[in-house]
Structure formats: C-alpha cells, structure tokens
C-alpha positions in Angstrom: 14.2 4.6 3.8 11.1 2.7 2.3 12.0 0.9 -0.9 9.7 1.5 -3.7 9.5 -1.4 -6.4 6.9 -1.7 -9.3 6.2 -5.6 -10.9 4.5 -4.3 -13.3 1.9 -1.6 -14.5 -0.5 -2.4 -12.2 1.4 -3.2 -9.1 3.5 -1.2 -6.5 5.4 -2.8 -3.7 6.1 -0.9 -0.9 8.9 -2.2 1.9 8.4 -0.8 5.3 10.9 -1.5 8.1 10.5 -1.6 11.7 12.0 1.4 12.3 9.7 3.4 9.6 6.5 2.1 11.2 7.6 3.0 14.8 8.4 6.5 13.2 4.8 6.5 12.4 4.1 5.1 15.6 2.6 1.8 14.4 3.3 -1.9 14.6 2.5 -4.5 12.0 0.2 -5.9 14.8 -2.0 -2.5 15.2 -2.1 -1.8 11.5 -6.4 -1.8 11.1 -8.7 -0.3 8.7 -10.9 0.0 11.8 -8.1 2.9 13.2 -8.5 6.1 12.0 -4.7 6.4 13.4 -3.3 3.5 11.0 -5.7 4.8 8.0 -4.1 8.1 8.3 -0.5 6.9 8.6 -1.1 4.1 5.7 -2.5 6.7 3.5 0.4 9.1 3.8 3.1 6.4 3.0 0.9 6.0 0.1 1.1 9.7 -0.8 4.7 9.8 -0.2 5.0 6.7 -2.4 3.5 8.2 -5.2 5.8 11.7 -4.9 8.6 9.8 -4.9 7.9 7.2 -7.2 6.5 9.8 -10.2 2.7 8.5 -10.4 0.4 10.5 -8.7 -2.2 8.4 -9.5 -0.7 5.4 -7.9 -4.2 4.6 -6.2 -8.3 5.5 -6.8 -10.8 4.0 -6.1 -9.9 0.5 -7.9 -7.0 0.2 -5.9 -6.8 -3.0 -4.0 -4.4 -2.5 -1.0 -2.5 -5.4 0.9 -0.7 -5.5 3.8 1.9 -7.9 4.6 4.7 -8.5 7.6 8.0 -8.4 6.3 9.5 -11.1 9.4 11.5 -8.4 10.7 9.0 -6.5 12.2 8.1 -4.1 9.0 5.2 -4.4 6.4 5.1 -5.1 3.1 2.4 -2.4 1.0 1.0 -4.1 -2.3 -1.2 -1.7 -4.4 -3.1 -3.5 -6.9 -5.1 -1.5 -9.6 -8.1 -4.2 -9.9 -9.7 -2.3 -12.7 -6.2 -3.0 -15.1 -6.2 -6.2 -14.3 -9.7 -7.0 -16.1 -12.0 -5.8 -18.5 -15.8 -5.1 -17.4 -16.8 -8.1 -18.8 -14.8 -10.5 -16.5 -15.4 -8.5 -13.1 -17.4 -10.1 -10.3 -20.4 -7.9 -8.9 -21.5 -8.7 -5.7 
C-alpha cells in the first residue's frame, strides 16, 4: 500500500513501490507528462491520495509535482503548493 507522509503544510510525499506502479501498468522509466497513459494513472494516485489522506484539495493549480525513483524500482510523489511557499511579492514571473 502507498505510504502517505506530509512534511509540512505545504508538502505531501507519496511512496510508490514497484509492485503499485506495475498495478498501474507503469515503470519509473515510462512515467511522462508527454503520456496521456502516465498523466492519467499519476493523477488518480493523486486523487486517491487525497481521499485517503483527508485533503481534497491536496493539489490546484499551484501545485508543483515531482517525481522521484525510490532505488527499488517505485517512485517517490512530492506535491508542493508553490503559492504557500511565497507571498506575491517574491514570486518569479516569466
């Protein structure tokens, strides 16, 4: 089962093992925003996440999403909520 873990208010952890992504039928390697596939599967880990973890609003818009191997063949799934992290004043346009 996916462990859930928060480190703080504005960031989840999600830990994905091997076995979970070949559920989904993905691989660390083929994991692509390019793929509609891996979008789609990514997304719903993320909407599973946030059932099970409580917040519903666990990502928008400002939601900066990284994706990490684990070594073991999993993924690690770090939401960041960019727009907690700074005021408007100190965001970067570009």
């Amino acid at each position: 089962m996916m462990k859930i873990s928060a480190t703080g208010k504005e960031t989840t952890v999600i830990e994905f093992s091997k076995e979970e992504l070949e559920a989904c039928r993905l691989t660390y390697e083929n994991i692509s925003r390019d793929v509609i596939k891996s979008r789609t599967a990514i997304y719903t880990i993320i909407t599973e996440t946030a059932k099970l973890s409580g917040d519903e609003k666990i990502i928008d818009e400002n939601t900066l999403i990284d994706i990490l191997p684990d070594g073991e063949g999993g993924c690690v799934i770090i939401l960041s909520n960019t727009r907690k992290r700074c005021d408007e004043k100190e965001r970067a346009v570009f």
